[in-house]
Every structure is written in C-alpha cells, then in structure tokens.
C-alpha positions in Angstrom: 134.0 111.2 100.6 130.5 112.3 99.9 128.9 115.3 97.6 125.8 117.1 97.6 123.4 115.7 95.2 120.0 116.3 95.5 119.0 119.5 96.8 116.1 120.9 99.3 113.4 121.8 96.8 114.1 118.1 95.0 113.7 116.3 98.1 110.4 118.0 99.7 109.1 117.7 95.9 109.3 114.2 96.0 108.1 113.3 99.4 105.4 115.3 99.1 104.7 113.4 95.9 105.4 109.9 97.1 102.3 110.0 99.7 100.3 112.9 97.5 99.7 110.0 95.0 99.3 107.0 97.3 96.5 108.8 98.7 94.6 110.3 95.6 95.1 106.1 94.6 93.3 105.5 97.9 90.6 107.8 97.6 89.8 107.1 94.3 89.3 103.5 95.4 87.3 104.3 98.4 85.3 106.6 96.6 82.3 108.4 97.9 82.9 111.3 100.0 86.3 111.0 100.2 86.6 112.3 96.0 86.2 115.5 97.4 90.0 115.0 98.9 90.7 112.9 95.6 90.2 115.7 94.1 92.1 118.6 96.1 95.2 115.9 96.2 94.8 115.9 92.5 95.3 119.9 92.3 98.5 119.5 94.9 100.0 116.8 92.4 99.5 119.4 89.7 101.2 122.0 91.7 104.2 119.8 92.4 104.9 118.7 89.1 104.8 121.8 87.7 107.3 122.9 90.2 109.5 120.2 89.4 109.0 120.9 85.9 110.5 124.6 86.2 112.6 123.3 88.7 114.1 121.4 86.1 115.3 124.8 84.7 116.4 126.9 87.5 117.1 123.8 90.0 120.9 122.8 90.8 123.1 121.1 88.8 121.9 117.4 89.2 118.2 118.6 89.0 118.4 120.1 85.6 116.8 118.5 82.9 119.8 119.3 80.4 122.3 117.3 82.8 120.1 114.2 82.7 118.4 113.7 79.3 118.3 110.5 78.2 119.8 110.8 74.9 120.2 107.9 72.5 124.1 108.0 72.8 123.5 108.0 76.6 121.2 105.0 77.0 123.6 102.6 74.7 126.4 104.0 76.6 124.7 102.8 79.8 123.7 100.1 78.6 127.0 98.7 77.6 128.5 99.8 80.8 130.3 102.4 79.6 128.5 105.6 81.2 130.1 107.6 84.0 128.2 110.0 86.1 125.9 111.1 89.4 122.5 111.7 89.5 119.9 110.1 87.5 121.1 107.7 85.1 119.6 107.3 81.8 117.6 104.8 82.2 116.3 106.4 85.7 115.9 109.3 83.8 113.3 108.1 81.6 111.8 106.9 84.7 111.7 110.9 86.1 110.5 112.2 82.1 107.7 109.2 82.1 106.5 109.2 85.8 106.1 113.5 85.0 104.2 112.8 82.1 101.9 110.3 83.1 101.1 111.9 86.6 101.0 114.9 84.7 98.3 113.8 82.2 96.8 112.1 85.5 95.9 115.4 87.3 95.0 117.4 84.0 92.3 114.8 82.9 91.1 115.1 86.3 90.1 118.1 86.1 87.1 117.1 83.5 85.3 114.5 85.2 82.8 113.0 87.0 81.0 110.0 88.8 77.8 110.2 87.6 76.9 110.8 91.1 77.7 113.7 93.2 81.2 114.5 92.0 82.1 116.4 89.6 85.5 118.6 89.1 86.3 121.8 89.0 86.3 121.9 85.1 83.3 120.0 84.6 81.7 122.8 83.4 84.4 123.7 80.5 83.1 120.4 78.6 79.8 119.1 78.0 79.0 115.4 79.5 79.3 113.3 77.0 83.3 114.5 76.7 83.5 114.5 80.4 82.7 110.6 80.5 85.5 110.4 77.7 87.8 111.8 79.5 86.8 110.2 83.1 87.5 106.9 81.1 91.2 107.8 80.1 91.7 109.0 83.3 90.7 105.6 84.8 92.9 103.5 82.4 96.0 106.0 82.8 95.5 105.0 86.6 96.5 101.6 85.5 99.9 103.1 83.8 100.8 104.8 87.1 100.7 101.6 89.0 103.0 100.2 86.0 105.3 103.1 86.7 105.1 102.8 90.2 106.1 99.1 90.3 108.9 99.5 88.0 110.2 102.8 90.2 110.3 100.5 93.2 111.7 97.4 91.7 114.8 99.5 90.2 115.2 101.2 93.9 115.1 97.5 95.2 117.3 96.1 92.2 119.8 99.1 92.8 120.3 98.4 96.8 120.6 94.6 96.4 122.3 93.7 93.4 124.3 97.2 92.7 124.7 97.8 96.6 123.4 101.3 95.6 120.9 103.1 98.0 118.8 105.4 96.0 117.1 106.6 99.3 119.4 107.8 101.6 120.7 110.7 99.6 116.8 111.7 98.6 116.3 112.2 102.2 120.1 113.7 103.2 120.8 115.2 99.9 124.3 114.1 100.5 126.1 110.6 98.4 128.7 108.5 99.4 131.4 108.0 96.3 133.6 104.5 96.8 137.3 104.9 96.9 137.9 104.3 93.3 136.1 106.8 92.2 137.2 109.7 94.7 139.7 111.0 92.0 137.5 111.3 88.9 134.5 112.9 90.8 135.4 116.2 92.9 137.0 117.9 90.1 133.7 117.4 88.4 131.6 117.6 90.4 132.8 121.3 92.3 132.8 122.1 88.6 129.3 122.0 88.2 128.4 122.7 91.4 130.1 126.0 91.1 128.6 126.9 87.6 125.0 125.6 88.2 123.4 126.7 91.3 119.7 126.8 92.3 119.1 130.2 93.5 115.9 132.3 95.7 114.8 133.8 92.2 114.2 130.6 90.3 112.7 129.1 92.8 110.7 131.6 93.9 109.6 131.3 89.8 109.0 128.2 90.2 106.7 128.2 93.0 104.5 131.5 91.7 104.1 129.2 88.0 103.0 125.8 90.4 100.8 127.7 92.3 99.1 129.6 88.9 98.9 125.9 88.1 96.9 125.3 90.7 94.6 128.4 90.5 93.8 127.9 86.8 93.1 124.2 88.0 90.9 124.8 90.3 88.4 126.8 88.8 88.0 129.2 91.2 88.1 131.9 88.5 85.2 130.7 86.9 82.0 133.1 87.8 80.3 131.8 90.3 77.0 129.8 88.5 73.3 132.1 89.1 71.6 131.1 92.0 68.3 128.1 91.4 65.2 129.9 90.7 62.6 130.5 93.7 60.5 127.8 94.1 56.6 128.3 93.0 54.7 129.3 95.7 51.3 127.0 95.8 48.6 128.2 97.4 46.2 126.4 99.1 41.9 127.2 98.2 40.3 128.2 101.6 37.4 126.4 102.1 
C-alpha cells in the first residue's frame, strides 16, 4: 500500500530550493554581472524558507515541525533502532532545522554586503562599510557550511537508497510512499489518524505565502526612500578671446 506524505506546498518548496541555491552558488563564483541575479536568487531563497518556516505550522501532518522534532529521547531511540515512524527521521530532521538555519543566515547576511566593486545589496545602506565587509566575510565562510550541509544531505539520500533500499526522492516528487508488507498493519490506523486531525488548509497557506513574500519586500529594500539625485555638474565656462 502507499500513503500520502509530503504534500504540494512541501514539494514545490523544495525544488524550487534545490536549483534556487545551486545557482546563487554559481553566481557567486562567476561573479561580476551576474551578482545582480546572485542577489535576486538570494531574496527568493529568503522567501522560500520563510514559507517553509510557517509552513511548518499550518502545513500537513508530516510537514509540521511538532511531528518531527528531534528531541533527545527521539535521536537515541533512533539511534538504537528502536524508533518507528514516516516522514523525517530524527536524524533527517536535524538535517531540515540545520539546512533552514544556515540558508537562512545565508540570505539575511546577504543582504549587507558588498564587493568592493560595483555590487552592493539592497541593505547596504542600513550599515556603514566597515560592518558591511564584516558581514560580507561571514557570509563567505557560511558558504563553506552550506556545501558541508549539502554533501551530507546527498550522501544520506544516497546511503538511504543503497544500503536502506529507501528512496527519499520519489515521494518528494509524487508525494505518495510505498510501506513494505510488514508494516501495512501498524501504519494506516496511524497514519488516517493524523491525516484526519492535521490538515494543511487554503488559510494557512495563504498565511504563509503573504509572511514569505513581506519577507521578501522588507529584504529588498524597496521601501527605503529613494536616495536624492547627484548634484548638477559645475558649469565651466570658457574666456572668449
């Protein structure tokens, strides 16, 4: 049999993500012209994960923070083979809380720095320069903490098909999971449980996506008054002779 696990607004949030990042990565390391779409992938990665952040409240059952914590007694548990469940497991979960945090803290340093060139983002102006090149430096070693992440996120998707013979992708992209036999009887009575009492529904996510897009308003800094035009230039004029 198979249940629904991952709903709609979990699976367009997280391939959106997945290339969202790979290419503010790329642009960053191109550089030049192309920071000015570094920096407008940067304000869409701000508006996801704050989605995903409220989504975590309003969401369905399996994308609810509260079902997944990774709680102390939940890690050993898992650790010593002993937890049961769907969704992310407590380990994965501290994958989700870390990857949020750290892509989170990614995008919001952003929004302070510069290249000592032509770019500058759209906060640049809320901090003076010599905390802008603070901050442009912590968000050049956090970069190095996202690849970390990254790595780690792929090797346990890889891990989890080979060893566990447990794809993690399909049901991100079909939102449906396959349960083996020997667990058909201990999930559905669970499972329609939850799935009954914890629903997404149109009002929390159409929360969700007014708070992510506020997100990436304030971000943007298109609120700001626009700065006073350059003086005219000095008109010179030339002795006739």
């Amino acid at each position: 049999m198979r249940i629904s696990l991952w709903d709609l607004p979990i699976r367009v949030f997280h391939w959106t993500l997945v290339p969202s990042v790979m290419a503010a990565i790329a642009t960053a390391i191109i550089g030049g012209n192309w920071m000015v779409w570094h920096g407008r992938l940067g304000l869409l990665i701000i508006g996801l994960v704050t989605f995903r952040v409220m989504w975590g409240f309003f969401g369905s059952h399996y994308a609810r923070f509260c079902q997944f914590f990774p709680t102390p007694t939940k890690i050993i548990a898992y650790l010593n083979g002993h937890w049961q469940g769907e969704g992310h497991n407590p380990l994965g979960a501290l994958s989700v809380f870390g990857l949020l945090t750290i892509l989170g803290l990614q995008a919001v340093t952003g929004l302070f720095t510069n290249d000592d060139i032509a770019f500058t983002a759209p906060l640049f102006s809320l901090v003076d320069k010599e905390q802008s090149n603070q901050i442009t430096q912590l968000h050049t070693w956090n970069a190095y903490t996202i690849y970390l992440l990254i790595g780690l996120h792929i090797a346990a998707i890889a891990f989890y098909r080979i060893v566990k013979k447990n794809d993690l992708i399909r049901p991100m992209i079909t939102g449906w999971k396959e349960i083996d036999k020997d667990k058909e009887i201990e999930i559905p009575v669970a499972h329609l449980q939850a799935q009954m009492e914890t629903r997404g529904s149109w009002g929390g996510f159409i929360v969700s996506l007014v708070v992510a897009l506020a997100a990436v308003y304030g971000a943007s800094g298109l609120w700001q008054p626009a700065p006073p035009p350059p003086p005219p230039a000095a008109v010179v004029e030339t002795p006739n002779f």
